[in-house]
C-alpha positions as CSV (number, residue, x, y, z in Angstrom):
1,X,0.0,0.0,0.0
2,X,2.7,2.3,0.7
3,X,4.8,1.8,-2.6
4,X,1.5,2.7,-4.5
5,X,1.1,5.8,-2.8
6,X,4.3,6.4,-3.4
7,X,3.7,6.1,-6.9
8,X,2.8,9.8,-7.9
9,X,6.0,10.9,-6.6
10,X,8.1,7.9,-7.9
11,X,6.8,8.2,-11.5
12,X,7.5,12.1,-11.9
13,X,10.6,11.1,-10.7
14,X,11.6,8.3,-12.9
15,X,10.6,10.4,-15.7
16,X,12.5,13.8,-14.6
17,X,15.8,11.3,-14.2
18,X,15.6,10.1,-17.8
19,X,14.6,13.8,-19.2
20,X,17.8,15.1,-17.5
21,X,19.8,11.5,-19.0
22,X,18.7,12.5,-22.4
23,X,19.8,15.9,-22.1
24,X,22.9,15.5,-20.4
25,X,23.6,12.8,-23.1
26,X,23.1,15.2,-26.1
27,X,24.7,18.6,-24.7
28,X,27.2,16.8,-22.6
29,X,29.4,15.4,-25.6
30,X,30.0,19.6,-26.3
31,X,31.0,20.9,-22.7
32,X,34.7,19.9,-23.0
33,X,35.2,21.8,-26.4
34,X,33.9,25.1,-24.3
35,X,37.1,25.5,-22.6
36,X,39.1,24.6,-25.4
37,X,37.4,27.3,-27.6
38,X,37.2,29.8,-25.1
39,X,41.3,29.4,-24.6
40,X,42.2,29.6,-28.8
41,X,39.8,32.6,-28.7
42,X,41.6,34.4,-25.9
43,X,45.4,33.5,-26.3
44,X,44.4,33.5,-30.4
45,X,46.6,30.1,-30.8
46,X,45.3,27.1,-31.8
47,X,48.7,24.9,-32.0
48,X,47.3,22.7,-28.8
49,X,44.3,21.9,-30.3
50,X,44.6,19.2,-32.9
51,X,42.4,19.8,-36.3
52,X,41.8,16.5,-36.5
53,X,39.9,16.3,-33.5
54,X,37.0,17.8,-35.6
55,X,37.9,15.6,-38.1
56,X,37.2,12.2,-36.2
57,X,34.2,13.8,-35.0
58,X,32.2,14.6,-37.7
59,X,32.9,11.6,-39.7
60,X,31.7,9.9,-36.7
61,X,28.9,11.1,-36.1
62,X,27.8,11.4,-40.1
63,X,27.9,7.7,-40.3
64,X,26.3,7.4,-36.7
65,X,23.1,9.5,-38.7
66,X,23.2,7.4,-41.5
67,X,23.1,4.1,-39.2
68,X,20.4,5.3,-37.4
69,X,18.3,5.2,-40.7
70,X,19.2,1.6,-41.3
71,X,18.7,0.5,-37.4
72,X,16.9,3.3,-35.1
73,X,18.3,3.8,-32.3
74,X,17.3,6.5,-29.4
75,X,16.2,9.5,-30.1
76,X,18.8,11.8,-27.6
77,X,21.8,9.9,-29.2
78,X,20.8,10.8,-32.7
79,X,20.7,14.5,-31.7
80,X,23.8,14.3,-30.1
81,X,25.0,13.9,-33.0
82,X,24.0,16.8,-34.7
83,X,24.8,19.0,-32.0
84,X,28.1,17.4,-31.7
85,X,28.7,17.8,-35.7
86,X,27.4,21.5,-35.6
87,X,30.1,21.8,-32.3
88,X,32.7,20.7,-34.6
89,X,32.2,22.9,-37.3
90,X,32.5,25.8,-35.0
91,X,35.7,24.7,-33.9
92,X,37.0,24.5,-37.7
93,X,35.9,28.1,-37.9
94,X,37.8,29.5,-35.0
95,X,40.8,27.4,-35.7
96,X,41.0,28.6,-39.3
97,X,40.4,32.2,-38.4
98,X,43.4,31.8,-35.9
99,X,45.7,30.0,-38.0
100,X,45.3,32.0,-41.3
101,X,45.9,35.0,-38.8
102,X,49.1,34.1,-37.9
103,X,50.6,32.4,-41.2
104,X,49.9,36.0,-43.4
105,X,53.2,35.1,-45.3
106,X,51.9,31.1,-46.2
107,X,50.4,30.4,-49.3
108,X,46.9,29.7,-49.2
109,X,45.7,25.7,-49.9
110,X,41.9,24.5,-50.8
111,X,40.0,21.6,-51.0
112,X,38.7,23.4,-54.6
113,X,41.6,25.3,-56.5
114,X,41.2,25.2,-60.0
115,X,39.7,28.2,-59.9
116,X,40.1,30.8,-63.0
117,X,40.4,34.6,-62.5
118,X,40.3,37.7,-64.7
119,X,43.3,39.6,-64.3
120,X,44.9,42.6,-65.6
121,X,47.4,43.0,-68.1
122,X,50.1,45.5,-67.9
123,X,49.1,48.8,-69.1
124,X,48.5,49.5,-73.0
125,X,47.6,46.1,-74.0
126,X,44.0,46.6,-74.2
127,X,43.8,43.0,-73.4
128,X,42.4,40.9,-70.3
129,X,42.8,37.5,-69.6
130,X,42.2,34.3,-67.8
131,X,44.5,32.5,-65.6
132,X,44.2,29.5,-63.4
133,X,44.1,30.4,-59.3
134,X,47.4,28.6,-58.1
135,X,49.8,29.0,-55.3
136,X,51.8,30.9,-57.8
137,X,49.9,33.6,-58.8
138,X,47.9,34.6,-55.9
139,X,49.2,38.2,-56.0
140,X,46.9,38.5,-59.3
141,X,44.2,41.1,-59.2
142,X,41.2,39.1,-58.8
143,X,37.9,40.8,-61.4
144,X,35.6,38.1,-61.2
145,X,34.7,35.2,-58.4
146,X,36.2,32.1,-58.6
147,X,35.2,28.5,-60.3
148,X,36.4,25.8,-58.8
149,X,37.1,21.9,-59.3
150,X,37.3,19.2,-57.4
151,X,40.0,17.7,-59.7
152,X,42.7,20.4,-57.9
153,X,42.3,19.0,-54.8
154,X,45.9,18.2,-53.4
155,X,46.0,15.7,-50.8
156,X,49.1,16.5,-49.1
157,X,47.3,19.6,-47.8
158,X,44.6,17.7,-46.8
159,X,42.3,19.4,-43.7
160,X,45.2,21.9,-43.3
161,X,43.2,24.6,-45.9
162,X,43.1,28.4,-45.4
163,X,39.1,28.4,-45.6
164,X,36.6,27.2,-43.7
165,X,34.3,27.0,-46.7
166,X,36.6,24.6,-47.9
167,X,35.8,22.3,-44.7
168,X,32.3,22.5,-45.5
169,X,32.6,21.9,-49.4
170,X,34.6,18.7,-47.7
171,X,31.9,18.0,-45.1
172,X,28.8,17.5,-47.4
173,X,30.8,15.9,-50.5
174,X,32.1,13.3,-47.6
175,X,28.2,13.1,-46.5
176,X,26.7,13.3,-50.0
177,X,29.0,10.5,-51.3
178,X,28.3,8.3,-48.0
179,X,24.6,8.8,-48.2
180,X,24.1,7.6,-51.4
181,X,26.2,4.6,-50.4
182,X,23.7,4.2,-47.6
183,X,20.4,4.7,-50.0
184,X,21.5,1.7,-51.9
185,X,22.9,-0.6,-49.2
186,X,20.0,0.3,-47.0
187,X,18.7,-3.1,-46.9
188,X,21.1,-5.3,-45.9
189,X,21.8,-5.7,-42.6
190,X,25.2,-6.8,-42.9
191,X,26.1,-3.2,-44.4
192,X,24.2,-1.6,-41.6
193,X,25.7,-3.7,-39.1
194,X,29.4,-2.8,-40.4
195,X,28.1,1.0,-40.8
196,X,27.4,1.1,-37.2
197,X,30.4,-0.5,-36.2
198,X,32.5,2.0,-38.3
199,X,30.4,5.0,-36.7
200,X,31.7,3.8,-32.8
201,X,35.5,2.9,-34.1
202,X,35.9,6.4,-35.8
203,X,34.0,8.2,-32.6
204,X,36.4,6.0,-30.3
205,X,39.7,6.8,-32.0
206,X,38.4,10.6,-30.9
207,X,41.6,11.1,-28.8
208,X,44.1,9.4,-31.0
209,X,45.7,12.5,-33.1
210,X,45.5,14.8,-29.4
211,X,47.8,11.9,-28.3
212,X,49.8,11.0,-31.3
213,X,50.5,14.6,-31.3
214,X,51.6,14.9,-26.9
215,X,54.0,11.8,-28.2
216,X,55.4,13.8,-31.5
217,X,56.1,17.3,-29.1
218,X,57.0,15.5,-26.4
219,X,54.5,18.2,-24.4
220,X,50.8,18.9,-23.8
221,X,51.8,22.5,-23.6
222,X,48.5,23.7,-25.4
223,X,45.8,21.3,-24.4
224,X,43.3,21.9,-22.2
225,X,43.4,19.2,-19.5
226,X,39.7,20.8,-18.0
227,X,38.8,19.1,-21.8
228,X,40.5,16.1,-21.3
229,X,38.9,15.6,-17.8
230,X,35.6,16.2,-19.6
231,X,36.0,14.2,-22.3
232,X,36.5,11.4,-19.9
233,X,33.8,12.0,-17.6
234,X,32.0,12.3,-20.4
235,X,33.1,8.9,-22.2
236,X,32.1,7.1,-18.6
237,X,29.2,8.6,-18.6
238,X,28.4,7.9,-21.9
239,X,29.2,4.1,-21.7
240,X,27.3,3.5,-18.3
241,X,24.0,4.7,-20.3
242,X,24.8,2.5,-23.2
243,X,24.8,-0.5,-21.3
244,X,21.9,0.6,-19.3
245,X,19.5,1.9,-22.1
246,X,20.4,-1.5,-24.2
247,X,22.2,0.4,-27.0
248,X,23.4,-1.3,-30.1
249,X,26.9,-3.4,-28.9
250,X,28.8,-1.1,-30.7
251,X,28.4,2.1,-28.9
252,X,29.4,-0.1,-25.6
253,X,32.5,-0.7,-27.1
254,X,33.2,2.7,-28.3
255,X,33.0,4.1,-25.2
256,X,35.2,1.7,-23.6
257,X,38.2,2.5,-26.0
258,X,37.3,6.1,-26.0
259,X,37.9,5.7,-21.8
260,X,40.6,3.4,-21.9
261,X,42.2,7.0,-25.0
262,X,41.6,9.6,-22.4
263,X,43.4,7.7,-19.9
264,X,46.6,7.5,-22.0
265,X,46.3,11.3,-22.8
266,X,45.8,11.9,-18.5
267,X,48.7,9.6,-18.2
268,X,51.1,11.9,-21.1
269,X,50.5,14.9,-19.2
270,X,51.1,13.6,-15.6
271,X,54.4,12.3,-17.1
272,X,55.3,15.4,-19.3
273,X,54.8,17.6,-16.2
274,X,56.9,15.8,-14.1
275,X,59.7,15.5,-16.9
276,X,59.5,18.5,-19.2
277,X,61.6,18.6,-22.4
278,X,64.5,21.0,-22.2
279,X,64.0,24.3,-23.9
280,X,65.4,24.5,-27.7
281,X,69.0,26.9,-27.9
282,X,67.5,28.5,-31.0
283,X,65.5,31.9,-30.5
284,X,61.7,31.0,-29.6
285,X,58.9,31.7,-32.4
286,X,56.8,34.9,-31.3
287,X,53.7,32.7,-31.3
288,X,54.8,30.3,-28.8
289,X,55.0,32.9,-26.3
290,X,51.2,33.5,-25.8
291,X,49.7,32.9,-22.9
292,X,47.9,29.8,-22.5
């Protein structure tokens, strides 16, 4: 008798618990970034914060979109990753702002580059021509906008480009060219099933170029460790509602490897504190001075 008067308080309960699950579960993924923006912004240097970060993320959670379609999932983990993919884009922009700021004597690289310009001929011709946009002639006066193909694109500059437009152009021919894919594989399940799994591998390898690139400086001088922290918290978080809510087996394992990566990074920056590598003899770039 007592548990079933207990029942109007228990169920608004219940209910307010999994309300404030679902959200924490689709805003949550974006809380560690906050610091991390809010430090690029201020100190205007985005060396600790590794590009491909955004990378990992939005492939990710493109193909976690496009598995939902082929096996639904929940609702608050399907909006996570739009917010999270929206967060990410963000990111690109302030990190391309920043860079391009501080590399004024760098030429410019694009996704798109075969662009064609009219430009001025030395005075007295009468004449005005074409020429193909290339690292080689940017200092041409620029009369019309620019036409570009995809054929130019150079991938040893690949996701290091001086626009963010050219991220996007990236982003939705990466989506377009997936989707398709998806449209006409839709049915089996062996596809959607391998889809899936390649949505929680690419999410859980997240941390991998932030610690390939602690390894390659030998620092984490840069790096937010309040994101770090976050990201784990987050990732344990994360996992304990997967295996809870009965999620597909592959977001349980993603969120085990993504712990198991934030670790490793916690573990590089306990040891590069204690042992810090000695400061270079050669005069210190300007930009590395910035606060961080």
């Amino acid at each position: 008798m007592e548990a079933e008067g207990l029942d109007w308080l228990l169920v608004p309960l219940h209910q307010l618990v999994s309300w404030g699950a679902a959200g924490a579960m689709v805003f949550g993924g974006v809380v560690p970034y906050i610091p991390q923006y809010r430090d690029i912004r201020r100190t205007q240097n985005a060396e600790g914060f590794s590009a491909y970060v955004c990378l990992v993320l939005l492939v990710a959670n493109i193909l976690r979109i496009l598995f939902w379609f082929g096996r639904r999932f929940e609702s608050p983990l399907l909006w996570q990753s739009v917010v999270m993919i929206l967060t990410m884009l963000l990111m690109l922009k302030l990190c391309t702002e920043v860079r391009v700021a501080s590399e004024l004597g760098v030429k410019r690289r694009f996704f798109a580059v075969g662009a064609f310009l009219v430009v001025s001929l030395p005075a007295g011709s009468g004449q005005r021509r074409t020429a193909p946009v290339t690292a080689d002639n940017k200092d041409e006066e620029i009369r019309a906008p620019p036409r570009r193909s995809y054929l130019d694109f150079d991938p040893h500059y690949f996701w290091h480009w001086s626009s963010f437009a050219d991220y996007v152009q990236c982003v939705l021919a990466f989506t377009g060219i997936a989707g398709y894919i998806t449209y006409l594989s839709i049915d089996s399940a062996l596809f959607v099933e391998t889809l899936g799994f390649l949505a929680v591998l690419t999410e859980a390898m997240l941390g991998v170029p932030q610690l390939y690139r602690n390894h390659r400086h030998q620092s984490t001088e840069g790096m937010s460790i309040k994101m770090v922290l976050m990201w784990t918290s987050g990732d344990t978080f994360k996992t304990v509602y997967f295996l809870l809510n009965g999620a597909p087996l592959q977001f349980s394992v993603c969120g085990l490897l993504q712990v198991l990566v934030d670790l490793a990074i916690l573990a590089q920056a306990y040891v590069f504190a204690r042992h810090p590598p000695k400061p270079a003899p050669h005069a210190v770039h300007p930009a590395s001075t910035k606060a961080l």
